[in-house]
N, C-alpha and C positions, 0 to 999 in steps of 0.2 A: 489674499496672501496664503500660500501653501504654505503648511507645517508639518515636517515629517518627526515624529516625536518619541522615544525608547523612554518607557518610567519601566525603573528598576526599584526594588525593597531595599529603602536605606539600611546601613548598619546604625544601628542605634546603638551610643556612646552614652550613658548614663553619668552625668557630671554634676547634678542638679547638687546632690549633697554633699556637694565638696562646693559649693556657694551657698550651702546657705545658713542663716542667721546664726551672730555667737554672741554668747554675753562676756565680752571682754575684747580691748584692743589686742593684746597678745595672743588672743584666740586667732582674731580676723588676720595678722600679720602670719602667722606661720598657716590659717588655710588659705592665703593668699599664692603661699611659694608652693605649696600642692598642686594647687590651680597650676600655675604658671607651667610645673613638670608635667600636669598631663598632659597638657595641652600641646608641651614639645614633643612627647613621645605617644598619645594615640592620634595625635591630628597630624602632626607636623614632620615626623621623623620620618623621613620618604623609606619605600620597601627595595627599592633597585638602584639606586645611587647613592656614592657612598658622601659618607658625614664624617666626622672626629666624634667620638664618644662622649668628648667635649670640648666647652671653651672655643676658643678662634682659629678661621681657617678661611687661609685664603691662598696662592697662587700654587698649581701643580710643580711640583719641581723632581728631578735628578728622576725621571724614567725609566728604567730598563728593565729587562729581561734577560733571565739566566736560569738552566735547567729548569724547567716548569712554572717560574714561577714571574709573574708580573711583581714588578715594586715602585709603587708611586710613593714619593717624599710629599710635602705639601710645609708651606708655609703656616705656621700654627705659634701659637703663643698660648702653654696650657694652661697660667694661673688667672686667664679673663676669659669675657666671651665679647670683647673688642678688641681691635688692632692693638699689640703690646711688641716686648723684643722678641724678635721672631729666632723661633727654632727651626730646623726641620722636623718637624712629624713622618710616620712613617705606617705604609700598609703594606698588603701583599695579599696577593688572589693567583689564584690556580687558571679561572676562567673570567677574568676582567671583569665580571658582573658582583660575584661576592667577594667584599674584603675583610682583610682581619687585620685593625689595627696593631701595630708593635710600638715598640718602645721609641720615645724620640731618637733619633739617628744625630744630629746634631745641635749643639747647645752651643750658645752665644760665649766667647773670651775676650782676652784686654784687647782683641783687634776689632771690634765688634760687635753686633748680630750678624744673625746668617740669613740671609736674603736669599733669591731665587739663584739657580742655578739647574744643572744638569749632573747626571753622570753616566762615565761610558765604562767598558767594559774591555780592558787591556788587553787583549789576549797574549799579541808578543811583547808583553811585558817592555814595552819602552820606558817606559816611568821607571824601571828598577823598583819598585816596589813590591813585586812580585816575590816571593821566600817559597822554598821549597817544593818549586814546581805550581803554585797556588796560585792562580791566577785574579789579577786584582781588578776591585771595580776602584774609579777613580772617580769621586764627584767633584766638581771645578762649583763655586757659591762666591755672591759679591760679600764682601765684608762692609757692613756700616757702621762708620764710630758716628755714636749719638754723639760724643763730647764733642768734637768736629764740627758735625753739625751747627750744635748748638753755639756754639764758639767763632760761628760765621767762616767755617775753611769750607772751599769749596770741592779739596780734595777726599774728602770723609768718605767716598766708597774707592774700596779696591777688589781685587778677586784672589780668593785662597782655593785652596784643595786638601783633601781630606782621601785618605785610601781603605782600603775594607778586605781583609781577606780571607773574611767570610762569606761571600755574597749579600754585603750590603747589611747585614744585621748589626755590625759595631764598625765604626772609624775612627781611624787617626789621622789627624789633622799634620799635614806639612811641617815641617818643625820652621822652616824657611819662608814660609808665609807672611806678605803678598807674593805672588807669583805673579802679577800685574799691578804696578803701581800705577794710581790716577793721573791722566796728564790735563791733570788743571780745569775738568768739567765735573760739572756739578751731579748730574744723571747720570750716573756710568755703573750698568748697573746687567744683572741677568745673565750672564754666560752661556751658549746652549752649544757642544762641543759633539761634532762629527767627525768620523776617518774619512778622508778624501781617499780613493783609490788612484783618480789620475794624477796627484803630487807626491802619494805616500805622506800623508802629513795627517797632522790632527786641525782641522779649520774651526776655530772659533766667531760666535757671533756674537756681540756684544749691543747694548742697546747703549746710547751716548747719545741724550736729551732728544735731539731731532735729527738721529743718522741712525745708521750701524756700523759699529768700526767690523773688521773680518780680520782675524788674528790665526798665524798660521805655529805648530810647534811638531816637533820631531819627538819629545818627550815628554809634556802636558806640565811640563816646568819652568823653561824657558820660549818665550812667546815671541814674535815679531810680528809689527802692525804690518797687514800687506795692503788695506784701499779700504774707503767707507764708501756707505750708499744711502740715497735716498732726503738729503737735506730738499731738495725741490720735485720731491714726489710723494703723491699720495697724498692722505690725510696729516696736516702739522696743527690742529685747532690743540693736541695736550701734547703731552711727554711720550714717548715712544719705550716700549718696553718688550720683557717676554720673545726677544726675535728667534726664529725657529728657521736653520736654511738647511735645507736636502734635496737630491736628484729625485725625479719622480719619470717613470716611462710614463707616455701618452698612451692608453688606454686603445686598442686597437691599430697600433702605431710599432714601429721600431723607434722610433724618435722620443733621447731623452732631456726633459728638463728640468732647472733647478727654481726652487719653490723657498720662498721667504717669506713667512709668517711674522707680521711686525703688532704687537697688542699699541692701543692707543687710550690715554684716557687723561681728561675726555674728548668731546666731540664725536664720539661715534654717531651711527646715521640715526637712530631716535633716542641718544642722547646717553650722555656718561661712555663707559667703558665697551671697547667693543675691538675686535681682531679684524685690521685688513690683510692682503696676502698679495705679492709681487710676482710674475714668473718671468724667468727668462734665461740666461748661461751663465755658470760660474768656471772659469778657467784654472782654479784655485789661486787664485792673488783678484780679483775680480769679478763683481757681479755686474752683467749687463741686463737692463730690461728686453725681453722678446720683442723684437719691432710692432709686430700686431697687438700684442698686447698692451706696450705702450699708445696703441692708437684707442685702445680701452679705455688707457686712464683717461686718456686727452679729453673723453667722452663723459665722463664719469667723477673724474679727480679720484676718486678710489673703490678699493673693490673689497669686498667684505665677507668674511669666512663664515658669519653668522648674522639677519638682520634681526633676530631679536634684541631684548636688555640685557639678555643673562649667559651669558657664553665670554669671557674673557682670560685672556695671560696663558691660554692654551699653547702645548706645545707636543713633540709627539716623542713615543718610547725608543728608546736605542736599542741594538744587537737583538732586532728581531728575527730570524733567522731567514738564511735566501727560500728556505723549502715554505716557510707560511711566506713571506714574500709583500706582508700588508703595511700601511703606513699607517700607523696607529693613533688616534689622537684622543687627547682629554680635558676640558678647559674647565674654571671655575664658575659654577653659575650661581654666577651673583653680579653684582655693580659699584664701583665704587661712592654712586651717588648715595645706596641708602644700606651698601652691607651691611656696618653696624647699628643700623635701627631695625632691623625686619626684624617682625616676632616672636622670635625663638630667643631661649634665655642659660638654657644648660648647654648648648651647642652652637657655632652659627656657622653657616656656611655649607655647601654640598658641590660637589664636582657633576659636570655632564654628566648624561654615560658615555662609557668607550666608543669613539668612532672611526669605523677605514676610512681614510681619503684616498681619493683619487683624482687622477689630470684629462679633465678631456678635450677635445678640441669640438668645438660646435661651429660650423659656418667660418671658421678662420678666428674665431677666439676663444680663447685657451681659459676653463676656469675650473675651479677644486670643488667635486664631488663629495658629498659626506652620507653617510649612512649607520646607523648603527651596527656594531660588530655583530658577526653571524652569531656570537656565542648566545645574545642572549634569546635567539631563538630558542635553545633548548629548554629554556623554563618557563616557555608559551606552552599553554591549553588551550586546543582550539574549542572555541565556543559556537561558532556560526562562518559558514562561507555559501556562498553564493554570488556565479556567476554575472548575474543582470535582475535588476530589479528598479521597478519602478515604485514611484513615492507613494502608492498606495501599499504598495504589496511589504514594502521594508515596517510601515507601521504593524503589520499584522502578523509579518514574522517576527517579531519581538515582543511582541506584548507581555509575554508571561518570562522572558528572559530575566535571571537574575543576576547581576555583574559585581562584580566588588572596581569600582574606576579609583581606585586607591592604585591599582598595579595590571594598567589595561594599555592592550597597543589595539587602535584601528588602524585598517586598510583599507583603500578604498580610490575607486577613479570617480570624479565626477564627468560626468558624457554629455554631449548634446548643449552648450551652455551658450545662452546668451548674454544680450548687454547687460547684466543684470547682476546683483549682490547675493552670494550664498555664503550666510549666516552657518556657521558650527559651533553647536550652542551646549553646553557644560551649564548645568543649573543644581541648584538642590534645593528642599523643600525651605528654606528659609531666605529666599528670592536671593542668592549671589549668584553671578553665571561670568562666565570665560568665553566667550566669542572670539573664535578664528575664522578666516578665509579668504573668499576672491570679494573685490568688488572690480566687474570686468570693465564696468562701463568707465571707469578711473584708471585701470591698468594697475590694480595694488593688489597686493596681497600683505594681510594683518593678521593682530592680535590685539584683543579689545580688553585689559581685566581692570579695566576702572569701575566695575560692579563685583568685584571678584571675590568680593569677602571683606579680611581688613586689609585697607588701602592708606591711612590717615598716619601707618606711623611715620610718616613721611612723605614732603608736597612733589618730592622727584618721581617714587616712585610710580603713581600713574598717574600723569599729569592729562595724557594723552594718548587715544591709540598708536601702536609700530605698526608703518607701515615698511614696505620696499615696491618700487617700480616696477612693473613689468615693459616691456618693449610694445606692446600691443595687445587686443584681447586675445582669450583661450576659448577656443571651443571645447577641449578638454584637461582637467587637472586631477593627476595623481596625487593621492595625498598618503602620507605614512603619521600618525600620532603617537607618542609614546606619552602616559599619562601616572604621574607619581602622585602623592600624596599635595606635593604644592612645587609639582612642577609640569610644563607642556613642552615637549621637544617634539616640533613639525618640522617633516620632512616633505617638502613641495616638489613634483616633477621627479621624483625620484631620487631627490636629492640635490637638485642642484641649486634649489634656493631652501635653506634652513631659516626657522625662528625659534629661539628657546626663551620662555618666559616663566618667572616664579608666581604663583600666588599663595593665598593664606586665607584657604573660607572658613566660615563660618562653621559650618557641618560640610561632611563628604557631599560631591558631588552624589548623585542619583538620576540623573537624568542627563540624555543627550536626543538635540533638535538641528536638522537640517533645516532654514527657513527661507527662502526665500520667494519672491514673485513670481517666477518663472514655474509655471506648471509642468513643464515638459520635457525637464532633464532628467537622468538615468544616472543612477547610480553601480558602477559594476566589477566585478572581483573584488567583488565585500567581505571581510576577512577581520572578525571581533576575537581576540586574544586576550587572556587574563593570565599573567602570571603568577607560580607556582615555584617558593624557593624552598619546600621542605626536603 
C-alpha cells in the first residue's frame, strides 16, 4: 500500500490547567464552564464561516443585497443554545466571507414566531410603503402560533410582512397581518419571493407539507394562489421546506431555465436533512418539469444540491445586480438529526460558505453547478503549486511545510486512476482522521468521519459513511477542499458533485495522506492555500 503523507507542526493549545484537580465541587463546576468556552472558541469556532456570537441558529433567511452590502437574516433564538421561539437574527458583510453580526431584525408577537422567509427589495415601490423617495425592502416570514399548535389547529402557520426603510437595519411589521391566511394544512410554511419579469408580478413560493403552492401579487399584500407542484415528485420520505424558484441561463447556451430548490427533512440520501432541486419552465402561473430532466428523476427519484449531512434549507440572495450577474447561495450546515446535540455550548450552528450556482447541460441532462464565490479567493495565501507530480515527489515537497488546516483550501486533479480506493486522509497527533474520496471500483464518492474526533454525542451523527453514486469509473478526478475548524466542503469535478460535512476533533488536524493501492497515479495542478483574514 502506497502512502503519500504531509506532517505539519501542530498548534499547540495549552488546556491541561483549565482540567486540572480542585478541592471543591464549586471549584470543578465553574472550571467545567471554562472548559466548555475554550473549547467552543479555540477549537470549534470556525475562522471563515459565519456563526451567531451566540445561542441558536438555524435556517438562512430574507437575503438581499443593496448598495454594497450583503444581508443574511437566520433563524436564531438568543436566550438558548437549542431550538426555542424563533426570531430573525441578523448579519451583513461587505465581501460574503466576513460578517458582522447586528441587532435582531425581527422579534416574535401575539401572531406568533417568526419563521423562515425572504425579503425583496421594492424598487418601484408597489407595496406603497415606500416615504419619501426611500426605497423599501419588504421581508414576506411565516407566522407560527404555538398556542394553535398546541391546541391541535392545523391552521397555526400563516405568512406576515414586515417593511425597512432603512436598508434592512429596522422593521415594521404590516399592521394588517396575515397577508396569507392558512388554508387548512398543517406545513405551510417558508415564503421565498421573486419579481417575475414575463408577468410583472411578484411570484411566491411557498412550501405546503409535500407540494409547493406558487402564489402570484402585484403589491406583496394581496396574494392569489396560481398552481402547486410536485405532490408525485422527487423525494416525499419528510416535509418539504425552504423552496427556492428562479430563471437560470444555461451556462454556454442562450437557453433559459427555471430552477426550484425544495429542502427535505428527512430522508435525504445519507440520512436526515438534505436539499434536492427540480429544473424545468415556469410561465408565471406554472411550473413544468424539463422533459429530459424528468427522465432523470425517473432514474433517480431525486436529485440533490448537496450529498453530504450538512448543507440544508439553503436558499439564494435577491437584487443581485444584472452587472455581477451570479446566483448566489448559502445553506445551514448542520442536520436536523443531531443540530441540538453537537458540541458547542455558547453558540450552535454555522452557515456554508457563499456559493455561485450555475446550470449546465452535460450529454442532454441538465444539473446545478456550485462553487465557492470568487470572493474568497482574496484572503488565500498561496503556499505551494505545482503543475505534476508524482507520489513520491509530493512527499518530499512537503516535508518541512508548515500549514495551519484550521483555514486551508486544497486543489488538486487526481490523474491516471484506476479500479482502485483513494483515501484523503485529515489526521492529527491523537489518532482522529476525516477520510474523503473515490472508491472507483464501487462508483462512490465519500466522506468517512466516524473516527473524526467526538462522534458519540449522538448515534445519528456518524452512524455510517456518505456516500453518492457515480455513473461509472473515473480515470480522472478534480477535487476542490475548503477546510475550517470542524467543517469539510468538497468540491468533486469541479463542482458538480458537492459533500459538506461537520466534524469536532479532538486536537487540530496536522497532517494530510493520500493512500491508496494503486502506485501509479498522478497528482497535478496542486495548489495548498491557507487563508489570511487580518
Amino acid at each position: 500500500m502506497r502512502t503519500i503523507k504531509l506532517t505539519f507542526i501542530a498548534v499547540v493549545i495549552a488546556l491541561i490547567t483549565t482540567f486540572g484537580c480542585k478541592e471543591n465541587k464549586d471549584s470543578e463546576t465553574e472550571t467545567s464552564i471554562v472548559s466548555t468556552e475554550n473549547l467552543d472558541e479555540e477549537f470549534y469556532r470556525p475562522n471563515y464561516h459565519f456563526t451567531p456570537k451566540a445561542n441558536w441558529m438555524n435556517d438562512p433567511n430574507g437575503m438581499f443585497y443593496l448598495n454594497g452590502t450583503y444581508h443574511l437574516y437566520f433563524q436564531h433564538y438568543p436566550d438558548g443554545n437549542v431550538w426555542g421561539p424563533m426570531h430573525w437574527g441578523h448579519a451583513t458583510s461587505k465581501n460574503l466571507i466576513q460578517w458582522k453580526e447586528q441587532p435582531i431584525a425581527l422579534y416574535p408577537d401575539e401572531l406568533g414566531l417568526i419563521f423562515s422567509g425572504s425579503a425583496v427589495v421594492d424598487k418601484e415601490n408597489t407595496s406603497g410603503f415606500g416615504k419619501d423617495g426611500i426605497i423599501p425592502v419588504v421581508a414576506i416570514y411565516t407566522y407560527h402560533n404555538m398556542d394553535g399548535e398546541k391546541a391541535g389547529d392545523i391552521d397555526f402557520q400563516t405568512q406576515g410582512i414586515a417593511y425597512s426603510l432603512d436598508e434592512g437595519m429596522t422593521w415594521t411589521k404590516y399592521s394588517d397581518n396575515p397577508v396569507i391566511k392558512n388554508p387548512a394544512i398543517k406545513d405551510f410554511r417558508d415564503p421565498k419571493v421573486i419579481w417575475d419579469n414575463q408577468t410583472n408580478k411578484w411570484i411566491m413560493s411557498l412550501a405546503a407539507g409535500n407540494k409547493v403552492m406558487f402564489y402570484s401579487s402585484s403589491n406583496l399584500i394581496d396574494w392569489t394562489l396560481e398552481s402547486e407542484f410536485g405532490e408525485d415528485k422527487g423525494e416525499h420520505g419528510g416535509v418539504w421546506e425552504c423552496p427556492d424558484l428562479f430563471p437560470m441561463k444555461v451556462e454556454n447556451s442562450d437557453e433559459t431555465k427555471w430552477v426550484l430548490l425544495v429542502s427535505i427533512n428527512p430522508s435525504a440520501p445519507n440520512g436526515g436533512s438534505a436539499t434536492q432541486y427540480f429544473i424545468g419552465d415556469f410561465d408565471g402561473h406554472k411550473f413544468v418539469l424539463d422533459k429530459d430532466f424528468e427522465q432523470q428523476l425517473q432514474q433517480k427519484n431525486s436529485i440533490w444540491l448537496d450529498y453530504g449531512r450538512d448543507n440544508y434549507a439553503g436558499v439564494t440572495w435577491s437584487n443581485i445586480p444584472k452587472s455581477d450577474g451570479r446566483h448566489l447561495f448559502i445553506g445551514w450546515m448542520s442536520n436536523w438529526d443531531y443540530a441540538r446535540d453537537v458540541p458547542t455550548f455558547k453558540w450552535r450552528s454555522t452557515m456554508t460558505i457563499a456559493r455561485e450556482l450555475k446550470l449546465k447541460n452535460k450529454n442532454n441532462a441538465y444539473y446545478i453547478n456550485s462553487l465557492p464565490v470568487g470572493e474568497l479567493d482574496k484572503f488565500a495565501e498561496s503556499k505551494l503549486s505545482r503543475a505534476l507530480l508524482q507520489n513520491d515527489e509530493l512527499t518530499k515537497l512537503l516535508k518541512d511545510v508548515d500549514l495551519n488546516f484550521e483555514r486551508l483550501r486544497l486543489g488538486f486533479t487526481l490523474n491516471n486512476l484506476k479500479n482502485d480506493s483513494y483515501n484523503l486522509v485529515f489526521h492529527n497527533k491523537v489518532g482522529d482522521s476525516l477520510i474523503l474520496g473515490l472508491d472507483n471500483a464501487n462508483h462512490e464518492l465519500f466522506i468517512d468521519r466516524r473516527k473524526s474526533g467526538k462522534v458519540d454525542f449522538s448515534e445519528k451523527f456518524a452512524p455510517r459513511i456518505s456516500k453518492t453514486k457515480l455513473p461509472n469509473s473515473l480515470a480522472a478526478l478534480p477535487v476542490q477542499i475548503l477546510l475550517d475548524k470542524t467543517s469539510v466542503e468538497v468540491f468533486y469535478n469541479n463542482g458538480e458533485i458537492v459533500m459538506t460535512e461537520l466534524f469536532f476533533p479532538n486536537e487540530p488536524f496536522v497532517q494530510f495522506s493520500i493512500i491508496s493501492d494503486d502506485d501509479s497515479f498522478t497528482i497535478e495542478d496542486f495548489k495548498v492555500r491557507e487563508f489570511n483574514f487580518k
